[in-house]
N, C-alpha and C positions, 0 to 999 in steps of 0.2 A: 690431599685426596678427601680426607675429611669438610673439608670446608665444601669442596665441591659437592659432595654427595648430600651436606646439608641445605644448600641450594638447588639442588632437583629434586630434593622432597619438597621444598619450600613453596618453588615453583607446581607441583604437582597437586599440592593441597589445595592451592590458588586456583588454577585452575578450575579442580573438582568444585571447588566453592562456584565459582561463574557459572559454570553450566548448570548446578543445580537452579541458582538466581535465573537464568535464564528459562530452563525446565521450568520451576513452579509459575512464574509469572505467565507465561503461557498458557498454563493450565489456567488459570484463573482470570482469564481473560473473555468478554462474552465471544459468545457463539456468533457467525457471520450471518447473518440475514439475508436473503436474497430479494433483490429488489428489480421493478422492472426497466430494462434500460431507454426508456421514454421520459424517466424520472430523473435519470446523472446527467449532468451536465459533462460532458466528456473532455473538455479542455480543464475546468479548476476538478474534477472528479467528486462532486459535490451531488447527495442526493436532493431534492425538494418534490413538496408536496404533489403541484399540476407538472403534467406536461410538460417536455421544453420545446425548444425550435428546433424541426429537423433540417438537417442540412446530407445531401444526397452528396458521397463523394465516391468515383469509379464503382458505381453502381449498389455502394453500401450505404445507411444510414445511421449518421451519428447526430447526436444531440447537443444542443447550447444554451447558456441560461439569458443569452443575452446578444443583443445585435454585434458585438464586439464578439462573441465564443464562436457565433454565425459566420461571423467573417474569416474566421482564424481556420476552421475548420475546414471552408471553402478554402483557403488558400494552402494550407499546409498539412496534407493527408498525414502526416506522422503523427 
């Protein structure tokens, strides 16, 4: 019983330790920017600077950085 009991403390510290690593890295992590979505490329989800190519799909539009994100977009609305 001993033995067991020092292995759910073990495990219990461990834990504790992750979450706190998880918690502070978070915290310290920058702030999200909001950007406008004429600028992501919506297939690699990549911002840049100009404009990308719109592509109209069931009557919404999404963005591509390229004749290839264009075509992707046009064919597979997911």
């Amino acid at each position: 019983m001993k033995i067991r009991s020092q292995r759910w403390r073990t495990l219990a510290v461990t834990l504790a330790a992750l979450v706190l690593l998880v918690v502070s890295t978070r915290a310290s992590a920058e702030p999200l920017q909001r950007v406008q979505p004429v600028r992501v490329c919506m297939v690699n989800n990549t911002v840049f600077e100009k404009d990308q190519i719109p592509v109209e799909v069931d009557g919404k539009t999404y963005f591509g950085c390229c004749e290839m994100c264009k075509g992707r977009l046009a064919k597979d609305a997911a």
